[in-house]
matplotlib code that plots the C-alpha trace (Angstrom):
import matplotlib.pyplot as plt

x = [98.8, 102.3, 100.8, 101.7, 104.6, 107.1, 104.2, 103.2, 100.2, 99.1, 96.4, 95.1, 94.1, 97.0, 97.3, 95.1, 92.5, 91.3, 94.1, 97.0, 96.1, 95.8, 99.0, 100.9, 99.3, 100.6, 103.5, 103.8, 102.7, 105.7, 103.7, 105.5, 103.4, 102.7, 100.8, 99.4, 98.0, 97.3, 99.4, 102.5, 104.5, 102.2, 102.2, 106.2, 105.6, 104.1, 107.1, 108.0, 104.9, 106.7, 108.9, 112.2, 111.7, 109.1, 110.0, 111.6, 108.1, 106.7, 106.7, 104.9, 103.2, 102.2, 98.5, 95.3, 93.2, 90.1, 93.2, 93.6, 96.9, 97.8, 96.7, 98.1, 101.5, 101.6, 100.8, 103.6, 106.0, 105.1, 105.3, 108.9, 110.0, 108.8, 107.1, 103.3, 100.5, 99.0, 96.7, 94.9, 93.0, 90.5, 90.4, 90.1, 87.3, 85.6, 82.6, 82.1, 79.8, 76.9, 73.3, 72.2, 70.4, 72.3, 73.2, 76.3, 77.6, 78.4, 82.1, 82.1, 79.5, 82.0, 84.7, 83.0, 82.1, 85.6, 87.3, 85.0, 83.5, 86.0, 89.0, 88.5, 87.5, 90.3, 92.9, 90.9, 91.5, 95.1, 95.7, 94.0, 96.1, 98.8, 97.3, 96.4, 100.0, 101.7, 99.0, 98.5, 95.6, 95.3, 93.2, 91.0, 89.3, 87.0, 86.3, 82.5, 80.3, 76.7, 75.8, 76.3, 73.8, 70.7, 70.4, 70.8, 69.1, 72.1, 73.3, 75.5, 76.0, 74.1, 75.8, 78.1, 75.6, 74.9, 78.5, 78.8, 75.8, 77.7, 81.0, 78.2, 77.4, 80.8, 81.8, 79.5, 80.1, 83.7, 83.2, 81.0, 84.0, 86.8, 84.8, 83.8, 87.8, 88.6, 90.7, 91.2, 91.4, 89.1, 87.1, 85.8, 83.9, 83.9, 81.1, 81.9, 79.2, 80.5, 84.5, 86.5, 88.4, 89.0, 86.0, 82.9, 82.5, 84.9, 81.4, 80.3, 83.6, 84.2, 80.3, 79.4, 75.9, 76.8, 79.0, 81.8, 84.2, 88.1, 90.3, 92.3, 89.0, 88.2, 92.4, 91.8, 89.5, 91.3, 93.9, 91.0, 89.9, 93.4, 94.0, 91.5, 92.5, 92.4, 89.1, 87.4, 86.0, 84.5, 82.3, 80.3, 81.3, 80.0, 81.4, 79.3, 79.6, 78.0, 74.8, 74.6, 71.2, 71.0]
y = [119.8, 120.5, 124.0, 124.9, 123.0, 125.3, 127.5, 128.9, 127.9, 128.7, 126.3, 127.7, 125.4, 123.0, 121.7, 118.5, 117.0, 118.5, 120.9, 118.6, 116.3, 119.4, 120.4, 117.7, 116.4, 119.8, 119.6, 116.5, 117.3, 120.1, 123.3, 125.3, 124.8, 127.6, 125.8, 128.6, 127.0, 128.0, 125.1, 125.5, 122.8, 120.3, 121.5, 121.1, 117.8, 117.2, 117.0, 113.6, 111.9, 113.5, 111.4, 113.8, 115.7, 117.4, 117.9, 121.5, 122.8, 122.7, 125.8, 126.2, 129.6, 130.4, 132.1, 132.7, 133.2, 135.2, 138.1, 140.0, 141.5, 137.9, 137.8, 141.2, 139.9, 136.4, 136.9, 140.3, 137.4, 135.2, 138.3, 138.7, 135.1, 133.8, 136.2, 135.8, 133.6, 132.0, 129.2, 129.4, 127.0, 128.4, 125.7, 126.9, 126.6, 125.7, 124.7, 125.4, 123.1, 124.9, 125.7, 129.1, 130.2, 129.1, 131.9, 133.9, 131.9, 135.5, 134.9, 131.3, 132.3, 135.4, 133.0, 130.8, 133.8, 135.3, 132.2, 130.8, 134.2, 137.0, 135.1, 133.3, 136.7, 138.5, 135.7, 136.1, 139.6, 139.5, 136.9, 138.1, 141.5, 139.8, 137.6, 141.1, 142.6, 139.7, 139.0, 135.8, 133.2, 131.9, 130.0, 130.0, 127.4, 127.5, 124.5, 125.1, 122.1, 120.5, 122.8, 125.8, 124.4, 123.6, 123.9, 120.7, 119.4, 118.6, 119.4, 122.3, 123.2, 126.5, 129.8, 126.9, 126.5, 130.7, 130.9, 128.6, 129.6, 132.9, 130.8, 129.9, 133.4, 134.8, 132.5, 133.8, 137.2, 136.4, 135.2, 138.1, 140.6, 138.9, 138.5, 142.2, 142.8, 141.0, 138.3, 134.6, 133.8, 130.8, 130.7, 127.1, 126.0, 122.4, 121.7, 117.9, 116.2, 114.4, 113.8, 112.4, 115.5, 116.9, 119.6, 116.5, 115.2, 111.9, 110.3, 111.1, 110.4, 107.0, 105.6, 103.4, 105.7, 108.0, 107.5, 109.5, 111.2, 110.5, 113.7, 112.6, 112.5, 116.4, 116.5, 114.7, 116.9, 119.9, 118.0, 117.8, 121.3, 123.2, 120.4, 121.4, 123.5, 127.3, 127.5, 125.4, 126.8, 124.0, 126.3, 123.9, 120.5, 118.7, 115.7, 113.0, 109.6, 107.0, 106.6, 110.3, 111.0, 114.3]
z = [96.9, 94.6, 94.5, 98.0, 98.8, 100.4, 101.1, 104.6, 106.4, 109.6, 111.6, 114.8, 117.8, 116.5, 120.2, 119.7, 117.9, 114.4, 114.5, 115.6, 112.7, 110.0, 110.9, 110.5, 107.3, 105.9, 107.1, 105.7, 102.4, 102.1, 103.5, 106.0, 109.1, 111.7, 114.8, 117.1, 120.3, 123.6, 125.0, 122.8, 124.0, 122.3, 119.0, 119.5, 120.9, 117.4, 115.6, 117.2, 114.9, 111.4, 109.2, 109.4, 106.3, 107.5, 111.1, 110.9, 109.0, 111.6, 114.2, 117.2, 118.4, 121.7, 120.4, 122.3, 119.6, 121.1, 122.3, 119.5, 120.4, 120.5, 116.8, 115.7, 117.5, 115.6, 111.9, 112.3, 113.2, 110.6, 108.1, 109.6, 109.8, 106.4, 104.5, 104.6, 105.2, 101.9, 103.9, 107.0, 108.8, 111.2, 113.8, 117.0, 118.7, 122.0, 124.1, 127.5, 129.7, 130.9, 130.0, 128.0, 130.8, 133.6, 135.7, 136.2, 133.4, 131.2, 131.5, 129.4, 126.5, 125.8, 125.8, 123.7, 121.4, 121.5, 120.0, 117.6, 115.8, 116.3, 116.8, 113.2, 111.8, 112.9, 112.4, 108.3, 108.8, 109.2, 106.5, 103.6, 104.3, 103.8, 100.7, 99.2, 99.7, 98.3, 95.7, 96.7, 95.7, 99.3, 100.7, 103.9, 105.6, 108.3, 110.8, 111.3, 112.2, 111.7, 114.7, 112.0, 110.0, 112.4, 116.1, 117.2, 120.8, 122.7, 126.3, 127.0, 123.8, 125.2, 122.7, 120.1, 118.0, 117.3, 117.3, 114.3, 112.8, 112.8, 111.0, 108.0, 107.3, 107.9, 105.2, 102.6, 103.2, 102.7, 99.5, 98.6, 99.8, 98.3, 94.7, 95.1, 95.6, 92.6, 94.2, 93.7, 96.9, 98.2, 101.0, 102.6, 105.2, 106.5, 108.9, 110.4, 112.4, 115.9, 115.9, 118.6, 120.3, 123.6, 123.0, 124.0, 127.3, 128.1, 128.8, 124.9, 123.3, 125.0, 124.3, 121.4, 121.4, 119.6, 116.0, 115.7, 113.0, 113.8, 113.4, 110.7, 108.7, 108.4, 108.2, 105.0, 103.8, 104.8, 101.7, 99.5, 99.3, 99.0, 96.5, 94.0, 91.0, 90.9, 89.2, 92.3, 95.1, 97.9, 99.4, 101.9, 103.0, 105.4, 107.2, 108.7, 110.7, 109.5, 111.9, 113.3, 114.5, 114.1]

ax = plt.figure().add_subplot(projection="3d")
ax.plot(x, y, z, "-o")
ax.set_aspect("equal")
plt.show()
């Protein structure tokens, strides 16, 4: 990780779970943090788990990721307040409890399709512009899941599924356009099986049925994959519990 020390990343959905963890393992690890979150005050509220060297790398950023004047607003800040983006962790995401063929239910699978396809692509968008103006070698990772990878038979998970099956192709045809463009900048996507976050039912996260990831373990493979030398690209990795049925 020496390489990005003093660097800027920014993590979206940094508010809890997954993305609280990323964030403050690279803040830790000397990146300068930009936490964008829905619910800002707990990405500040963050800070108190940092030793106090990396406290102040961490900044919080009121961000709804699936508004793209949100997005257009954010990464001009960052551009302003420390130059560029050179990471970006594609965390956000969300499910929303009802069936695919529920009715009146149009409103929650847009919602569910505005934060986890166009607000990753546009939040990729804006930060390889400002890779490519800087001529960076950046890096960006996705948070996809299993679900990405083979529709699994679960309830409610209704339009997550399609929308990470979406993330897995997205991230190939990154790589495709930013070979074609001649860049060094890496693409990842890291596609955990069941962790223990806000996103699954209190009934699912607190049973001993089904095994379950902890945050801090896709955190520590977020470390993994920036940490590999230039010439390595992780382009799939996925993350499972020990015992997952599916």
């Amino acid at each position: 990780m020496d390489r990005w020390v003093g660097k800027v990343a920014v993590v979206t959905g940094s508010s809890s779970g997954i993305g609280a963890a990323i964030a403050k393992d690279l803040a830790k690890a000397g990146m300068v943090v930009v936490g964008l979150a829905r619910r800002v005050e707990r990405v500040e509220a963050l800070k108190g788990d940092l030793p106090d060297s990396a406290k102040d790398l961490l900044h919080a950023v009121k961000c709804d990721v699936s508004k793209e004047e949100d997005i257009l607003k954010t990464f001009k800040w960052v551009e302003e307040k420390f130059g560029g983006v050179d990471v970006l962790i594609n965390n956000a995401g969300i499910l929303r409890q009802t069936d695919l063929l529920d009715a009146d239910n149009t409103q929650m699978l847009r919602e569910v399709m505005d934060t986890n396809v166009m607000g990753l692509v546009l939040c990729s968008r804006e930060a390889y512009q400002s890779m490519k103006k800087r001529s960076v070698d950046g890096h960006i990772v996705h948070i996809n899941s299993i679900a990405g990878h083979k529709v699994v038979d679960f309830p409610k998970l209704n339009i997550y599924s399609a929308s990470k099956h979406a993330v897995t192709a997205i991230t190939e045809t990154m790589r495709n356009e930013l070979r074609t463009a001649g860049t060094k900048i890496k693409v990842t996507s890291i596609s955990p099986g069941g962790v223990r976050t806000e996103i699954l039912p209190v009934e699912i996260a607190d049973s001993t049925e089904y095994p379950l990831l902890e945050s801090e373990d896709i955190s520590e493979a977020v470390l993994y994959v920036l940490g590999t030398p230039p010439r390595v690209q992780i382009h799939e990795l996925t993350i499972k519990p020990i015992g997952e049925k599916f």
